[in-house]
N, C-alpha and C positions, 0 to 999 in steps of 0.2 A: 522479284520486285523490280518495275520497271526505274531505271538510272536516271530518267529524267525527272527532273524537280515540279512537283504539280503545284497547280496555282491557287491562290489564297481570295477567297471574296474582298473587293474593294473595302469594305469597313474594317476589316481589321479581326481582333479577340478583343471581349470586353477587361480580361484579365489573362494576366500573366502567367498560370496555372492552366488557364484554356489554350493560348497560343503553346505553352511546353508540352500538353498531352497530345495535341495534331502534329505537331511536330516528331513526334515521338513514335507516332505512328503509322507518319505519309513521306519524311523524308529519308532516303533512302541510307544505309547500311554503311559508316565508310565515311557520313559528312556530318560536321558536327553544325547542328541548329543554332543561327545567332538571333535572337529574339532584342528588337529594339522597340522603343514606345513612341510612337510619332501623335504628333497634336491633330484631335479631330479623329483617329483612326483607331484609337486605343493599341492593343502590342499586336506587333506583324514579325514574321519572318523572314529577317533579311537576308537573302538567298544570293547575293553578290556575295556581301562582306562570309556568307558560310562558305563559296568556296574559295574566296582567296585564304582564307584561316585556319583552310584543313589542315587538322593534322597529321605528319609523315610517319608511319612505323616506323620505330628505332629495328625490330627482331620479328620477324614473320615465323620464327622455330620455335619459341619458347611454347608448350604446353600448358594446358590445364592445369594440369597433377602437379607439375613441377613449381608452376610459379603457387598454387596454393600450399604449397608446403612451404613456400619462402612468404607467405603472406601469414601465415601461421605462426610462423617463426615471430614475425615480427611484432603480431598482435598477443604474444604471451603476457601473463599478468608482472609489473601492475599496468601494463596498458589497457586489457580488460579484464573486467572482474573477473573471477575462475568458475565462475558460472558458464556466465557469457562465451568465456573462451571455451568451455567444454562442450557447449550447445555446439559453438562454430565449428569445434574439431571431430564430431559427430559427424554433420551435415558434410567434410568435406569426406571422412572415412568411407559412410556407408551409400552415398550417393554422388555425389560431385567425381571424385577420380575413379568409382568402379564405371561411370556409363561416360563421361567427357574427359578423365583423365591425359588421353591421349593428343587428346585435337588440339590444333596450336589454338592459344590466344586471339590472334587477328582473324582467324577462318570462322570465330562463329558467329551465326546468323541469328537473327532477333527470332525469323518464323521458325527454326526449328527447337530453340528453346523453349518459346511457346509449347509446340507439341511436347516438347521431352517434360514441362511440366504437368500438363494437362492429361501424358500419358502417367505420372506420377498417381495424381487423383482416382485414376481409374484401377491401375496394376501395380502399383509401388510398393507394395505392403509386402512382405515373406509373410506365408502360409505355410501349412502342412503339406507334404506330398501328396498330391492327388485332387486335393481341394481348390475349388476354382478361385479364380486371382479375387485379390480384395485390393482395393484404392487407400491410399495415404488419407487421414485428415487435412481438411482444408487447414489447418492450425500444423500440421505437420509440413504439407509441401511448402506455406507459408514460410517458416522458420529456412529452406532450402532455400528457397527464392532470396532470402534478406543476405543467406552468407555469398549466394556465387553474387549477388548486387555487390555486395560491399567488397570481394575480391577485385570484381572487374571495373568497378570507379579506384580502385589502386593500378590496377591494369592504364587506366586512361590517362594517370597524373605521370605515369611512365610509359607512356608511348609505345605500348605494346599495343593498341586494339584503339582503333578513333572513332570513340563514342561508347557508351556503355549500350551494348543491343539489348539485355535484358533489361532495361532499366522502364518501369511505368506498368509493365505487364502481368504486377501484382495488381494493380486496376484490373487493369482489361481480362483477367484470370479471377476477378472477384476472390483475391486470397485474403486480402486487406479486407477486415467489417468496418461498416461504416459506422459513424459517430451513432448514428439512433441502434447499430444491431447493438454494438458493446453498450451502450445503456442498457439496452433491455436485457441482456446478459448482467449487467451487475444486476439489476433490479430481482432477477430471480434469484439472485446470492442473500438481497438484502432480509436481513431479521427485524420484524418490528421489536416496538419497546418492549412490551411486553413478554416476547419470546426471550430477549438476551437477559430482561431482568429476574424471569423464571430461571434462566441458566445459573445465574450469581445465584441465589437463593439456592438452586440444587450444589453449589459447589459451595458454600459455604458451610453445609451440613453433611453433605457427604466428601468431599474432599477439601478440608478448610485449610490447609496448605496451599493451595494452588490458588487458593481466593484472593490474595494478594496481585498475583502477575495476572489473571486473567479477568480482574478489574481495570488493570491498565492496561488491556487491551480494548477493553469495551469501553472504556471513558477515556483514552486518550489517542486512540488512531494507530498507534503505533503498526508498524509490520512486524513479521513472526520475529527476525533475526534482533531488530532494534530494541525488542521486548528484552529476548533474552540474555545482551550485552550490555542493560544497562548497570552502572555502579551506583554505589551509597553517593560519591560525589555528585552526580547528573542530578541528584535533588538539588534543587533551590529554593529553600522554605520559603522566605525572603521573597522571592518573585515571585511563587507556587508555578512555577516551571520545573519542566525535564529536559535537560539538554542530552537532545539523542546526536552523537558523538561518533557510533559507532554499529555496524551490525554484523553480525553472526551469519556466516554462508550456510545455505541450509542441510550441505552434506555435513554441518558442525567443523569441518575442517581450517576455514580462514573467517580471522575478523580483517572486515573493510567498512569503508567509509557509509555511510548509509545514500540511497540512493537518489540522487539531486542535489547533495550537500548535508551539512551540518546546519540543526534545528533546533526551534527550544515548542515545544508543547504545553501548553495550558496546564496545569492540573485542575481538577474540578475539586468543590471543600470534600467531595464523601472519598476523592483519591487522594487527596492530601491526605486526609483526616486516618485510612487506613494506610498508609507509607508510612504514616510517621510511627504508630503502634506498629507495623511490622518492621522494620528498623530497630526499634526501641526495642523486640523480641530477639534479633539478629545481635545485639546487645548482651545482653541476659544469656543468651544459649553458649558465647563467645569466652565471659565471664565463667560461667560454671562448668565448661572446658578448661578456663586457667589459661586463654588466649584470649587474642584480639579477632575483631571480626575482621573478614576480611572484604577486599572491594567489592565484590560482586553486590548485586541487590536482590536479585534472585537464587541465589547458588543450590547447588546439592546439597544433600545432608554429609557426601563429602568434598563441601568448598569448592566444587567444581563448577563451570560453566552447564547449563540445561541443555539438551539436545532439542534442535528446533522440533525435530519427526518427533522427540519423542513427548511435545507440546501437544502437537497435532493429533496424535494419538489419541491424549489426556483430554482432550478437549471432546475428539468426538465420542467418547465413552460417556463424557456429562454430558454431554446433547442427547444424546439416543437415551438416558438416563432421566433426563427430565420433560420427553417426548418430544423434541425438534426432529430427532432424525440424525443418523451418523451423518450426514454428509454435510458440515458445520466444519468450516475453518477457520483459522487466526484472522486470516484475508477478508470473510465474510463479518466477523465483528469489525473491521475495520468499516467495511463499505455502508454496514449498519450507522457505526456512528455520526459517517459524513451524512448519512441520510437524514438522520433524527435532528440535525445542527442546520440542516437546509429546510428539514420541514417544519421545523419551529423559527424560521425566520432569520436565520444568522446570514450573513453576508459569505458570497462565495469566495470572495477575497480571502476571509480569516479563513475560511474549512480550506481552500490552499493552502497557508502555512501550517497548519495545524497536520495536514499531512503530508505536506513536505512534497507536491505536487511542482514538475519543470513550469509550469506556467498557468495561469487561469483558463485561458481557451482545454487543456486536458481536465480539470475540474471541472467545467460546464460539459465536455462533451461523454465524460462518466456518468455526473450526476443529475445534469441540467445546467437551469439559470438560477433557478429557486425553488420555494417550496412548493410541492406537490398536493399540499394539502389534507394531505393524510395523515391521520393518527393523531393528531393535535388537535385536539376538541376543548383545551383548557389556556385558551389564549392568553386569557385575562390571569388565571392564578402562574401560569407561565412567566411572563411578562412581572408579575411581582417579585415572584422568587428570582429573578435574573435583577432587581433591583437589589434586593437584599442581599446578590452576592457580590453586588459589584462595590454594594457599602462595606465589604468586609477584605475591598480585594481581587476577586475572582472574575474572570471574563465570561463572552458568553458560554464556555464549554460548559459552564452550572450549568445551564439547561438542562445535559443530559442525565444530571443525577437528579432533576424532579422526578422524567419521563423517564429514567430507570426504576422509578419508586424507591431511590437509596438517601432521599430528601427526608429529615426530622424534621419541622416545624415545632417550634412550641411557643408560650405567651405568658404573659407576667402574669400573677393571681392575686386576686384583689389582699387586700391585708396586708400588703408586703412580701409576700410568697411569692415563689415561682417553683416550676413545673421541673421534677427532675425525672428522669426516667432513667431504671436501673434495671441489671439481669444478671445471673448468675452464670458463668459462661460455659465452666467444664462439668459438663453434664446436666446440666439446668438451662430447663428453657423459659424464655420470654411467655408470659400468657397471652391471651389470642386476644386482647386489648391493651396490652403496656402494661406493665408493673408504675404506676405513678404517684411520688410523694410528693406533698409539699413541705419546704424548708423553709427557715427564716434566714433571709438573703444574708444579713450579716451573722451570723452563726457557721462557723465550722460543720461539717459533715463528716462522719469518720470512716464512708463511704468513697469518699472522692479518690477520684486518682489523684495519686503521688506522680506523677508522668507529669516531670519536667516539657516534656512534649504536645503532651495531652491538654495543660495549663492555655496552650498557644492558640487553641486551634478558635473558632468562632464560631460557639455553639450551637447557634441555632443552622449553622450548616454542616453539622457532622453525622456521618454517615455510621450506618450499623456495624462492628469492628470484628474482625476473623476471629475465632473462638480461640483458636490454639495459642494465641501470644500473650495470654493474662489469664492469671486467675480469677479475676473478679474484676468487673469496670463496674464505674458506675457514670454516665453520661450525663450533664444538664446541656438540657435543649432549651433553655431560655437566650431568648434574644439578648445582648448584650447592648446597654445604651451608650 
C-alpha cells in the first residue's frame, strides 16, 4: 500500500459511517483516521490533524499469542458471559495463535489478514486424510474475525499496534449478513399460528407436563435459558407479569443475568390462567410429600433445575410428533411469537420490551417495521378480543392466545343463565363440541373449582388447563359484568 495519503472529492461523505469505511480502506496502515464534520461538506478526513495525532508504539515485540492469552486473562467471566468467553477461547486456541501466534502485534497488515481470512473460507475446515480441503462457514470465520477485532482494539487502547488493521473487513469480506439477509433467516425459522397452536394441542395430550413451560414459551417470548430459571416468585398475579431475573447457560452449568437486562413480560389471560393451576398443582404434589415446594417454577420431578438441551430435545420430538418437523426450537417459538404481535398490529416498541431487545432499530431489523399482513384475516374479532382483555387487565400479548386458538369466549343466556363449560380431565375427554350446561347465576354448582386461584382468574379469558394438575375442573366462560 502506497504511504501517501490519497485525496478525498471536494464535497465531502454524506455520513459519518461513509467517511469511516474510506478511511478504513485507503488510509494507509500505521495512521489513525481523524474524521471531522465541516458546514456545507458533510464528514471529511482530516489528514493534517491524523498525522500530528499518530500514535507512537509503546512494544514492537509483544506477539499475537502472548498478548491474546493476556486479553483472555482479562475477559474471564463475570466480565463475559461463559458462553461468550468460551466462543472467544475457541477462536483464539484453534486459529488465532496456531497460524498468527508468533507475529508481533504492530507488524500486522490489514491486506494479509484479509487473505488469512478469506483463506479461512476456502481451506479452514479439518477433514479426513486424504480428502480435499473444505472452507469454514461464513458464520464460522465470522465468530474469528469478531475475537482477533476485539483483541486488537485492546491492542490499540495500549499502544501496541496504531489503528486496528482488521477492523471494517467483516464488511468488505461480506461475513456480517445484512439487516434484510437476517430477516429472511428468521422468517424461515418463523411458525405460523396454526403450526405452534397444533404443537400446544399435541403436548397437552401427549406430553401434559411440559404444557405448562412450553406455553410460556409460545406466549411469552421468552429465551430457552430464561424459561428454565424462572421461580414461583417471578409471577406477579397482580400485574399478570414475569419478571425474567435471570437465565440458565445452556451447557446448564451457570445462572447469569439474562441478555440486555432484567425484564418484566406480559402474561397473556390463557398463561396466567394455566400458571396459576400449575402452581396450584406444584402445591398439592409438595404437600402429599409432607414438604414445601420449592422455588423453582419449572423443576424436575427431583426439584431440580431443567436442562436447556434437554428442553430442546423435548420440544423437537413434539414437533416431528405433531408434523412441523424436528428442526423446531425454543428460539423459533420465540421469533414466532414477535411475528404473530407485529402481524396483528401491536407496536414494535412493546414486541421490544416483551423480548427484551438492546434497542428498537434490532427489533425492526429482525422483524420489520410492522405487520406483514399475513395470517390475520380476523381483524375485526381480533381487535374485540384485545378490548375484552384489556377490560380485564391484560395487554396486547392477549392477542396471541385468540391466534393460538387457546381463547374461550362465552355469553350470558337468556333467563338468567350463563354458559359453563365442563370436562373430565384424567382420562376423559372434552366432546368434539363442548360439554355445555346452563346454571342459575345465583346458585351454587358442586362442580366448581374450589381453587382459591381459579376464583381470580377472568373467565371469559381463560384458557384450556394441563390435564395432570386436577382431577376434575370445571370452567365458566361467562363474561363477568
Amino acid at each position: 500500500m502506497s504511504s501517501r495519503l490519497p485525496r478525498v472529492r471536494k464535497g465531502g461523505f454524506a455520513t459519518k459511517r461513509a467517511a469511516t469505511d474510506w478511511a478504513a480502506e485507503h488510509v494507509p496502515a500505521g495512521i489513525v483516521p481523524r474524521l471531522v464534520q465541516r458546514a456545507g461538506r458533510g464528514w471529511c478526513v482530516d489528514f493534517r490533524a491524523t498525522r500530528a495525532h499518530a500514535a507512537v508504539v509503546t512494544n514492537r515485540r509483544v506477539t499475537l499469542g502472548a498478548y491474546a492469552a493476556t486479553w483472555l486473562a482479562s475477559q474471564a467471566p463475570p466480565v463475559l458471559k461463559p458462553r461468550a468467553y468460551d466462543a472467544h477461547a475457541a477462536q483464539v486456541a484453534r486459529h488465532i495463535v496456531p497460524d498468527l501466534g508468533d507475529r508481533p502485534v504492530a507488524e500486522l497488515e490489514r491486506e494479509e489478514l484479509a487473505a488469512w481470512l478469506a483463506e479461512k473460507m476456502r481451506t479452514g475446515r479439518v477433514v479426513a486424510e486424504g480428502a480435499p480441503p473444505a472452507g469454514l462457514s461464513r458464520r464460522s470465520v465470522r465468530l474469528i474475525y469478531s475475537t482477533l477485532r476485539a483483541i486488537l482494539y485492546r491492542a490499540v487502547e495500549q499502544r501496541l499496534v496504531v489503528g486496528n488493521p482488521i477492523a471494517k473487513l467483516g464488511k468488505r469480506l461480506r461475513l456480517e449478513p445484512s439487516a434484510r439477509e437476517r430477516r429472511q433467516r428468521v422468517e424461515q425459522r418463523v411458525r405460523g399460528a396454526g403450526e405452534v397452536g397444533a404443537l400446544l394441542t399435541t403436548c397437552r395430550h401427549v406430553a401434559p407436563d411440559w404444557f405448562p413451560l412450553l406455553l410460556t414459551y409460545a406466549a411469552g417470548g421468552l429465551r430457552l435459558g430464561e424459561g428454565v430459571a424462572l421461580e414461583v416468585a417471578d409471577v406477579d398475579w397482580t400485574a399478570n407479569v414475569l419478571r425474567v431475573e435471570r437465565a440458565l447457560s445452556y451447557d446448564g452449568r451457570h445462572l447469569e443475568e439474562p441478555k440486555h437486562g432484567v425484564r418484566k413480560v406480559d402474561m397473556s389471560p390463557a398463561l396466567r390462567a394455566v400458571l396459576a393451576v400449575h402452581v396450584a398443582g406444584l402445591k398439592r404434589a409438595a404437600l402429599k410429600r409432607g414438604g414445601m415446594p420449592g422455588p423453582l417454577l419449572f423443576p424436575t420431578s427431583t426439584a431440580t433445575m431443567l436442562g436447556p438441551r434437554n428442553v430442546a430435545r423435548k420440544l423437537s420430538t413434539l414437533a416431528a410428533r405433531c408434523g412441523i418437523g424436528r428442526r423446531l426450537g425454543p428460539h423459533d417459538l420465540r421469533h414466532s411469537y414477535a411475528r404473530m404481535l407485529l402481524d396483528a398490529g401491536v407496536s414494535p416498541v412493546y414486541v421490544r420490551d416483551q423480548l427484551g431487545h438492546a434497542s428498537i432499530q434490532l427489533t425492526v431489523d429482525t422483524y420489520g417495521e410492522g405487520a406483514h399482513g399475513r395470517g390475520v384475516t380476523r381483524r375485526g374479532e381480533l381487535e374485540r378480543w384485545l378490548a375484552d382483555a384489556a377490560d380485564a387487565g391484560f395487554g396486547p400479548v392477549a392477542l396471541v392466545d385468540a391466534l393460538l386458538g387457546l381463547a374461550r369466549g362465552g355469553h350470558t343466556a337468556q333467563g338468567g343463565h350463563k354458559v359453563v363449560t365442563t370436562g373430565v380431565l384424567r382420562g376423559g375427554r372434552r366432546g368434539a363440541k363442548g360439554a355445555q350446561v346452563a346454571e342459575k347465576i345465583s346458585e351454587p354448582c358442586a362442580d366448581r373449582t374450589r381453587d382459591p386461584l381459579l376464583k381470580s382468574y377472568p373467565d371469559s379469558l381463560l384458557a384450556p388447563l394441563p390435564s395432570h394438575l386436577s382431577p376434575r375442573f370445571s370452567v365458566d366462560v361467562a363474561r363477568r359484568k
